[in-house]
C-alpha positions in Angstrom: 0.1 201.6 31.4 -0.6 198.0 31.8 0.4 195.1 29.5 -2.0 192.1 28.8 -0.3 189.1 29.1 0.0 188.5 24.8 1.6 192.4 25.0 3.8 190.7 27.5 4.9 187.7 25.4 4.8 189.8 22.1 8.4 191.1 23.5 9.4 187.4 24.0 9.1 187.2 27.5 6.9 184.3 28.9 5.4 185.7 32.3 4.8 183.1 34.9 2.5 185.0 37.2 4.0 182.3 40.3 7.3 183.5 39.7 7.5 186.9 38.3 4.8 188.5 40.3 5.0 187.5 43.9 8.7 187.8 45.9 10.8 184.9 46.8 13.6 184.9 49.0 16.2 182.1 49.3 16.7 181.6 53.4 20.5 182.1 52.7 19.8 185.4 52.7 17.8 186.3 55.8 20.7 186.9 58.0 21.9 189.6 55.1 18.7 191.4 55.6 17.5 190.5 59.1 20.9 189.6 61.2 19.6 188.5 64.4 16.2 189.0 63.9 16.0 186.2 60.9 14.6 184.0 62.7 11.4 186.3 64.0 10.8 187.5 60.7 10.7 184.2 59.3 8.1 182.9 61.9 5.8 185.9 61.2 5.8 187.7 58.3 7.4 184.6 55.9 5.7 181.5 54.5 8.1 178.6 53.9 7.6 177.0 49.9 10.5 174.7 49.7 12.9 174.2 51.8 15.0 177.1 51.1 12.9 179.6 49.5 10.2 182.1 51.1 7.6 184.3 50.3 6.0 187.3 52.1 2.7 186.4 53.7 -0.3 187.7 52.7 -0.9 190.2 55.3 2.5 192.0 54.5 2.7 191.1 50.4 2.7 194.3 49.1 4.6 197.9 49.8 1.4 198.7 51.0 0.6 196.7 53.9 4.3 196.7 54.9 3.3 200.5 55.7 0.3 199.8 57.3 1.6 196.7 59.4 4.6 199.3 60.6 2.7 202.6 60.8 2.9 203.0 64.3 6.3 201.0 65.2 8.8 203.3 65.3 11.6 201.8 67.2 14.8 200.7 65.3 14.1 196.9 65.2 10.7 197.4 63.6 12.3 199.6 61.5 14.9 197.5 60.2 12.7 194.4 59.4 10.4 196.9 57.4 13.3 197.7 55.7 13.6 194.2 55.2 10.3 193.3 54.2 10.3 196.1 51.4 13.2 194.7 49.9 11.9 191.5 49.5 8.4 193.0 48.1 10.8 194.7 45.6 11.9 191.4 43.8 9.1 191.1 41.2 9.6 191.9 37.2 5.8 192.7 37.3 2.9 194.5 39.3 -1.0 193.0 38.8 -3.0 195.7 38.0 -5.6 196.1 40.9 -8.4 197.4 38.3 -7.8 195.1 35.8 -7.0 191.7 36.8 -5.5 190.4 33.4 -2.9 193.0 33.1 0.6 194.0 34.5 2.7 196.3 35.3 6.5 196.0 34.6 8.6 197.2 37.3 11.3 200.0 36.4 13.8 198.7 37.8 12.7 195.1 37.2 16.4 194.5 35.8 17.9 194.8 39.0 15.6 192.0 40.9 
């Protein structure tokens, strides 16, 4: 069930829709996910917002299109940086709600992002 943003803030948590729904990734991290490939997965499915943090581009934001932009690649690279790329699409605390734009979804396992 979704959560307007005064439900949200009625358990004392300020949401920041910049920061707490879209995934950031510090660069330091790439290799971690990535290895070898950092470097191609940062040219095309990453958009640079400071000089050490990225987010996912809008063609691959989502759990979703990660699937569909990987559907047919089945070869152990691709594999790996969808891997990648849904790790990185984990780190939000909240979910918009596609029907109703003002409301959120907490994630589970927001706790661990």
């Amino acid at each position: 069930m979704p959560l307007s943003r005064k439900e949200i803030e009625q358990y004392g948590f300020t949401l920041n829709e910049s920061i707490h729904t879209v995934a950031h990734i510090n660069e330091a991290y790439l290799p971690e996910l990535f290895g070898a490939l950092s470097g191609e997965v940062a040219d095309t499915y990453l958009d640079r917002i400071t000089s050490q943090f990225y987010v996912l581009k809008d063609f691959c934001n989502t759990q979703r299109k990660i699937e569909d932009v990987f559907s047919d690649r089945k070869d152990e690279s691709s594999l790996h940086i969808k891997e990648g790329l849904f790790t990185i699409a984990n780190e939000v605390l909240f979910l918009k709600d596609p029907y109703e734009k003002e409301k959120f979804h907490p994630r589970i396992s927001g706790g661990h992002s």
